[in-house]
DRENTORKOL-3810 file (N, C-alpha, C; in nm, 4 decimals):
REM DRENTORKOL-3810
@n.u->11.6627; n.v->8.1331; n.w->10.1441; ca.u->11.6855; ca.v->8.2734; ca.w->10.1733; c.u->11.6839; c.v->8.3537; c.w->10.0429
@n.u->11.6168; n.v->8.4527; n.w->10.0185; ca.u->11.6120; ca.v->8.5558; ca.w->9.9448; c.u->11.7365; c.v->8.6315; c.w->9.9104
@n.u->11.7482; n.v->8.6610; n.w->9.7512; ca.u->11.9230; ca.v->8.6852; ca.w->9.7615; c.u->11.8854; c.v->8.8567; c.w->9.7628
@n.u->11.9453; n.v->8.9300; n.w->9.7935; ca.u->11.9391; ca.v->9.0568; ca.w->9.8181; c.u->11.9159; c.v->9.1533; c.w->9.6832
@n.u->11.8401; n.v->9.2765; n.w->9.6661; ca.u->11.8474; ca.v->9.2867; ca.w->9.5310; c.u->11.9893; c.v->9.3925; c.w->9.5053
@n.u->12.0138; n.v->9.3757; n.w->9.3807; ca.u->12.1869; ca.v->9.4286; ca.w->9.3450; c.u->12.1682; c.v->9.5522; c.w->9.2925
@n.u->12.0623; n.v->9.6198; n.w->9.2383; ca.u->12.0666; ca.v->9.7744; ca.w->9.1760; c.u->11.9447; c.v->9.8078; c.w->9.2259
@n.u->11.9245; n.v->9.9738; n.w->9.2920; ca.u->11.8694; ca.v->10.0257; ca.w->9.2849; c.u->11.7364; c.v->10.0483; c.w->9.2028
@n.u->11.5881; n.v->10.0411; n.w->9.2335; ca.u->11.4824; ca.v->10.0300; ca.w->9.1531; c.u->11.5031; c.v->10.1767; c.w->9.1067
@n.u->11.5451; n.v->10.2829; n.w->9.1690; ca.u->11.4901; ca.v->10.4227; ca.w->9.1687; c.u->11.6175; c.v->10.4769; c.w->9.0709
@n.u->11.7368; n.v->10.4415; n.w->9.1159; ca.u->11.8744; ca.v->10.5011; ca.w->9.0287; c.u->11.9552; c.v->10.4324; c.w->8.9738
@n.u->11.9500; n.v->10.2764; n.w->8.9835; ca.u->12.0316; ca.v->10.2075; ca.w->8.9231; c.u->12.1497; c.v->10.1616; c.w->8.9830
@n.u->12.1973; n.v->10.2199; n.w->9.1240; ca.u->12.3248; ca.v->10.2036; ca.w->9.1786; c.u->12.3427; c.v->10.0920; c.w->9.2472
@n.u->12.4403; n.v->10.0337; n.w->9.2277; ca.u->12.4612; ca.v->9.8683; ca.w->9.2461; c.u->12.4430; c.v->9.9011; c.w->9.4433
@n.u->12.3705; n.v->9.7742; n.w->9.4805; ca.u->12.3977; ca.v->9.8081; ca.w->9.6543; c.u->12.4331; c.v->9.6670; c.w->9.6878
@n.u->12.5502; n.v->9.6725; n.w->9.7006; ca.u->12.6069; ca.v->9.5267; ca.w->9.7878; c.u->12.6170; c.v->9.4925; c.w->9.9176
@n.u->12.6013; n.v->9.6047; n.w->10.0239; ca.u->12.6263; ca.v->9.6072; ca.w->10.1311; c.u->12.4835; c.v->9.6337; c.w->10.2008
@n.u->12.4497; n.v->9.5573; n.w->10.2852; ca.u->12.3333; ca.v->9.6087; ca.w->10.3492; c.u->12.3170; c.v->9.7869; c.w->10.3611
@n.u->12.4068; n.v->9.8452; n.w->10.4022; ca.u->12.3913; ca.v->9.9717; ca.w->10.4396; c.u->12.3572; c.v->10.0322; c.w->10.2903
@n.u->12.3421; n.v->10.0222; n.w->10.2393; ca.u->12.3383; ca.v->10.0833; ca.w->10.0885; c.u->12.2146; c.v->10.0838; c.w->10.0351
@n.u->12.1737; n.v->9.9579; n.w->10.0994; ca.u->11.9556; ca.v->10.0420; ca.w->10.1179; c.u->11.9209; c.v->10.1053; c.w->10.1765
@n.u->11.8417; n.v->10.1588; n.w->10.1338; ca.u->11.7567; ca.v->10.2903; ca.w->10.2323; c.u->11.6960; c.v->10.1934; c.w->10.3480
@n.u->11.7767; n.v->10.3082; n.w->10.4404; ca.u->11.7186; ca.v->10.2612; ca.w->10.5853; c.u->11.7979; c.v->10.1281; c.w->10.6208
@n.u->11.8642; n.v->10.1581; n.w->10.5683; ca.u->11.9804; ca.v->10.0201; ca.w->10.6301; c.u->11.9217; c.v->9.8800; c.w->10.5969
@n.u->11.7763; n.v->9.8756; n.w->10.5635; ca.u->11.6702; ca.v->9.7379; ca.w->10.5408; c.u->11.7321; c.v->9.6984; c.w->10.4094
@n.u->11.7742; n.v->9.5638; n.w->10.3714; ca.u->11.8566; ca.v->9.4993; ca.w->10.2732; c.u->11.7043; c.v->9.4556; c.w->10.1756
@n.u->11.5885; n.v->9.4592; n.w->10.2506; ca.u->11.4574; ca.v->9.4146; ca.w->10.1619; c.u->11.4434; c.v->9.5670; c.w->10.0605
@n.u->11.4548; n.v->9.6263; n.w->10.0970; ca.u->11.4319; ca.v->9.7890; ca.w->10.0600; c.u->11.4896; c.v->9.8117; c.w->9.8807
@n.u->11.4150; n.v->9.7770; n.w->9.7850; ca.u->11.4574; ca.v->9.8328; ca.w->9.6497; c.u->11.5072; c.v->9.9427; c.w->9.5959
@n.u->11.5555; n.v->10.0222; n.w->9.7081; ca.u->11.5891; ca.v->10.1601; ca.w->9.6719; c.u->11.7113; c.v->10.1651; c.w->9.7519
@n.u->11.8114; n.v->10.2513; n.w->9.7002; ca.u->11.9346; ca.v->10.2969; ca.w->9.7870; c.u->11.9080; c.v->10.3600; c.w->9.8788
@n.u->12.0785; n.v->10.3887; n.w->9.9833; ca.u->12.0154; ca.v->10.5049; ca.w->10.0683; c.u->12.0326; c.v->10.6811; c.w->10.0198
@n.u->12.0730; n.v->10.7153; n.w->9.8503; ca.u->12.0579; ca.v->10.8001; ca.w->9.8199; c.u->11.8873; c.v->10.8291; c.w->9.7659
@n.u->11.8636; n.v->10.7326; n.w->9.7253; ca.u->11.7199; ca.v->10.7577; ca.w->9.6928; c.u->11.6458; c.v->10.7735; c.w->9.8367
@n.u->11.6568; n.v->10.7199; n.w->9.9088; ca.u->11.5432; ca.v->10.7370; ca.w->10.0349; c.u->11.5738; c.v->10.8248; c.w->10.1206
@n.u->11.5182; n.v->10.8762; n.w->10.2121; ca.u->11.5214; ca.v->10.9336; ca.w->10.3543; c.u->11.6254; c.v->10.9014; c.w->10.4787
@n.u->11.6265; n.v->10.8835; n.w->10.5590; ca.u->11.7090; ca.v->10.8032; ca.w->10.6360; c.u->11.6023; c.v->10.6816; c.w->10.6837
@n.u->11.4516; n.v->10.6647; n.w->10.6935; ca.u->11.3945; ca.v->10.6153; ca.w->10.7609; c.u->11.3575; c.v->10.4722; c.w->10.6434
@n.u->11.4133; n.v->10.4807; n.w->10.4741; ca.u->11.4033; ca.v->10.4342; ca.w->10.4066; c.u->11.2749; c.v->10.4371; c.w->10.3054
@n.u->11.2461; n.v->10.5281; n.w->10.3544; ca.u->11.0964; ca.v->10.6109; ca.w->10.2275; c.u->11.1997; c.v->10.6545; c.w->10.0910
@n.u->11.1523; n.v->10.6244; n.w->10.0417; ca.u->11.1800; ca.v->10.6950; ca.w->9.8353; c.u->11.1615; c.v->10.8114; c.w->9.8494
@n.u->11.2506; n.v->10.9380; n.w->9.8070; ca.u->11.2238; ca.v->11.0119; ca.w->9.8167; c.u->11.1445; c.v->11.0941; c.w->9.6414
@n.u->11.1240; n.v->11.1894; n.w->9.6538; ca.u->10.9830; ca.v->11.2468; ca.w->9.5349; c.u->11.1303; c.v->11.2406; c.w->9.4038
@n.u->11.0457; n.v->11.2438; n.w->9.3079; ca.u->11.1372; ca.v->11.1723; ca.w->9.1397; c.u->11.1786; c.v->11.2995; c.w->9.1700
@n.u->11.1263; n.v->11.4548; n.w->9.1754; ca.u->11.2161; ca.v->11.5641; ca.w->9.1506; c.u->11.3509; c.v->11.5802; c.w->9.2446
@n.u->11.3430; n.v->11.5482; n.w->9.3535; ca.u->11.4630; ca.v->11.5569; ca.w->9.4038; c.u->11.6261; c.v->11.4579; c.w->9.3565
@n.u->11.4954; n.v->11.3517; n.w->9.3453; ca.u->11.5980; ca.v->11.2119; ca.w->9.2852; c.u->11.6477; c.v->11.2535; c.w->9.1533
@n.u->11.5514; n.v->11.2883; n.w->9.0503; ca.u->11.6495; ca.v->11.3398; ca.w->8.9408; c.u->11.7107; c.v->11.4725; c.w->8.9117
@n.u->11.7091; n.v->11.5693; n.w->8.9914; ca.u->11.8353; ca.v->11.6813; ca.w->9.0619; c.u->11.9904; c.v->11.6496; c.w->9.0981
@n.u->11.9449; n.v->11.4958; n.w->9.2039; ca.u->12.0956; ca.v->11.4784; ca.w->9.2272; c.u->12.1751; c.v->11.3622; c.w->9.1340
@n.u->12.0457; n.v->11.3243; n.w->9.0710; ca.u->12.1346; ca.v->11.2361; ca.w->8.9415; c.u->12.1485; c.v->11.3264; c.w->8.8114
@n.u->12.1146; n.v->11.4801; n.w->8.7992; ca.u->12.1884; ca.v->11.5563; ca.w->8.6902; c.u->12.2598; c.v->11.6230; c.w->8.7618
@n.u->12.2983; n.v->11.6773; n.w->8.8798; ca.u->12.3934; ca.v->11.6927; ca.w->8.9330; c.u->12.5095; c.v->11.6150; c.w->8.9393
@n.u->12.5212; n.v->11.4689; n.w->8.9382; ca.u->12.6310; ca.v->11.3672; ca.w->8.9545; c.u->12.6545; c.v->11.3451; c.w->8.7949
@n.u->12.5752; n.v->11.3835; n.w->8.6730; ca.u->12.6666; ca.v->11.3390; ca.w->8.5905; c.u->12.6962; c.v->11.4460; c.w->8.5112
@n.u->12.6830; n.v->11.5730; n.w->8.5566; ca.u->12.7482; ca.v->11.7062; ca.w->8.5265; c.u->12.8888; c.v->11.6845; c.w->8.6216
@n.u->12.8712; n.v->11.6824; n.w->8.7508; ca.u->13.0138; ca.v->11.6703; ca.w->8.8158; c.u->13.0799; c.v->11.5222; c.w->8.7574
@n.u->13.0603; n.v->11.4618; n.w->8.7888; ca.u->13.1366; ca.v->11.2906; ca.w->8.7362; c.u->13.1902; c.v->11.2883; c.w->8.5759
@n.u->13.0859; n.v->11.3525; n.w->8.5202; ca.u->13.0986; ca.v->11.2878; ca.w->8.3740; c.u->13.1148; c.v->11.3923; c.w->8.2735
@n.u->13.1013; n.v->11.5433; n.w->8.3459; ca.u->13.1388; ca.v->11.6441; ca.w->8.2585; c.u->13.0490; c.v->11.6839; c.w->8.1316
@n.u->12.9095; n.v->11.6156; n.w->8.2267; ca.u->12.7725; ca.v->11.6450; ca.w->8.1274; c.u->12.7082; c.v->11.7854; c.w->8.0796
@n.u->12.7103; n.v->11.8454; n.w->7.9664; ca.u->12.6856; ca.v->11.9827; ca.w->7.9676; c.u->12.4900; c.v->11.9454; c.w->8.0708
@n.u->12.4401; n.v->12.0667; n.w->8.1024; ca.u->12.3638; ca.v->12.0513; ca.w->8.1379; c.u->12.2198; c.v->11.9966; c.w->8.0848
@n.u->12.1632; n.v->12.0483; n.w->7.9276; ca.u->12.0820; ca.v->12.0135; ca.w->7.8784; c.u->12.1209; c.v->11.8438; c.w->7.8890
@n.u->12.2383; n.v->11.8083; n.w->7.8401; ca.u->12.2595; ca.v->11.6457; ca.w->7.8223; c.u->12.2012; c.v->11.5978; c.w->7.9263
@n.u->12.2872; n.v->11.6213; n.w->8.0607; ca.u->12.2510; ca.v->11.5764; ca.w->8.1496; c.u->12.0927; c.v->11.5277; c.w->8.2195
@n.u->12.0288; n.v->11.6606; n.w->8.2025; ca.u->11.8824; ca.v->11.6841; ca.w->8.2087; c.u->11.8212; c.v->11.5429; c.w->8.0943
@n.u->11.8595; n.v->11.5781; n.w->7.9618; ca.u->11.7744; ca.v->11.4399; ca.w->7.8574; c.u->11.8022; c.v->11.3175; c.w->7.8962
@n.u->11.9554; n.v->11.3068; n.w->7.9393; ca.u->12.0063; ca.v->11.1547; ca.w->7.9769; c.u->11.9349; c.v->11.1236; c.w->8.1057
@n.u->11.9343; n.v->11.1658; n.w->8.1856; ca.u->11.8674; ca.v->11.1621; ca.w->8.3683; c.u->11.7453; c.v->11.1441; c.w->8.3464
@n.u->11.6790; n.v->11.2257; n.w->8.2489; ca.u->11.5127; ca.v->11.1693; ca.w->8.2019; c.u->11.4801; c.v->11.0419; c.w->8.1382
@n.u->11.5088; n.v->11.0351; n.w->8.0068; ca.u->11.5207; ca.v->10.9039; ca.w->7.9636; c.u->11.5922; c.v->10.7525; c.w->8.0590
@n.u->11.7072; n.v->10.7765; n.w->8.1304; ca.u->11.6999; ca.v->10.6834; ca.w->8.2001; c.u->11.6074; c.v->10.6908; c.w->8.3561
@n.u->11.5603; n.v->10.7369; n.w->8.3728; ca.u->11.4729; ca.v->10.7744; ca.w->8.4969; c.u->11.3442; c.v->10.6746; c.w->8.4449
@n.u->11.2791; n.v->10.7027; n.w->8.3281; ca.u->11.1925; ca.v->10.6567; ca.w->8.2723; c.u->11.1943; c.v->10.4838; c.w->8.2725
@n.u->11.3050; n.v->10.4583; n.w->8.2550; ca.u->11.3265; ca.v->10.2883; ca.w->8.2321; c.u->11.3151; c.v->10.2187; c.w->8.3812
@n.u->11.3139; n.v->10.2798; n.w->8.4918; ca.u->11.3776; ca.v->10.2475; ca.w->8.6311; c.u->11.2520; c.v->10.1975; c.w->8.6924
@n.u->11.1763; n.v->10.0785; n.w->8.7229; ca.u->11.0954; ca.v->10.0573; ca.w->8.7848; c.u->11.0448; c.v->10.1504; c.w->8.9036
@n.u->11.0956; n.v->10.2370; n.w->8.9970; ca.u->11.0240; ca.v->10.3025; ca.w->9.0435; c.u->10.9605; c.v->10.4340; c.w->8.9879
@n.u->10.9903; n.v->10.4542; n.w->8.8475; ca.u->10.8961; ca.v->10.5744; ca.w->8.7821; c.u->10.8299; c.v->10.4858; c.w->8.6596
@n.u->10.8718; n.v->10.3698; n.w->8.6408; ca.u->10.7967; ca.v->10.3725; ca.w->8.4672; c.u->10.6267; c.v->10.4177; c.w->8.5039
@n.u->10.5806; n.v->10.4782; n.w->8.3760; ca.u->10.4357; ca.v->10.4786; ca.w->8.4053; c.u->10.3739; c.v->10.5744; c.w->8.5172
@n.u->10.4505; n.v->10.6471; n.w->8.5904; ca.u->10.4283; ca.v->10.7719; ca.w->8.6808; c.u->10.4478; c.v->10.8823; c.w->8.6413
@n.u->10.3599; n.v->10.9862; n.w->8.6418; ca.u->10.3814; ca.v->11.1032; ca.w->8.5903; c.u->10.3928; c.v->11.2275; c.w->8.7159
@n.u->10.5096; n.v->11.2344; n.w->8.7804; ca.u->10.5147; ca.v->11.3285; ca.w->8.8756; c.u->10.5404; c.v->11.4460; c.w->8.7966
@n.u->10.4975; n.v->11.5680; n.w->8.8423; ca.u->10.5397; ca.v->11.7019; ca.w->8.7520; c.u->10.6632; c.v->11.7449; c.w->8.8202
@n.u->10.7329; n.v->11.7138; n.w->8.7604; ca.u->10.9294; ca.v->11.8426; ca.w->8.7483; c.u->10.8821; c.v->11.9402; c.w->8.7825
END
């Protein structure tokens, strides 16, 4: 049996629980904040909106930070390396 994967390809967020993939599917490399409800990825601009949104609220990120940090790690994340969607 295939062991389930533990972080998010798209954001990094640990998913231990089946429900925590998109679309409830435990095969699914993406959370269910990254996807849709139907478990589609949703587009990098939305995805990195609500991850500079969460570390302005969480972490008390001024905004430019937030914006460079959310980019640079966005970049490392197997579902963007090497994709150039336009912001």
């Amino acid at each position: 049996m295939d062991r389930p994967r533990l972080f998010c390809d798209s954001c990094g967020m640990r998913m231990e629980e089946s429900g925590d993939h998109g679309g409830g599917k435990q095969d699914n490399p993406y959370c269910k904040n990254c996807c849709d409800e139907t478990g589609v990825l949703k587009p990098k601009s939305v995805i990195r909106e609500t991850l500079i949104k969460f570390y302005i609220e969480k972490y008390d990120y001024p905004k430019t930070a937030a914006e460079n940090f959310v980019d640079d790690f966005m970049a490392t994340m197997p579902a963007w390396q090497n994709k150039q969607e336009k912001l």
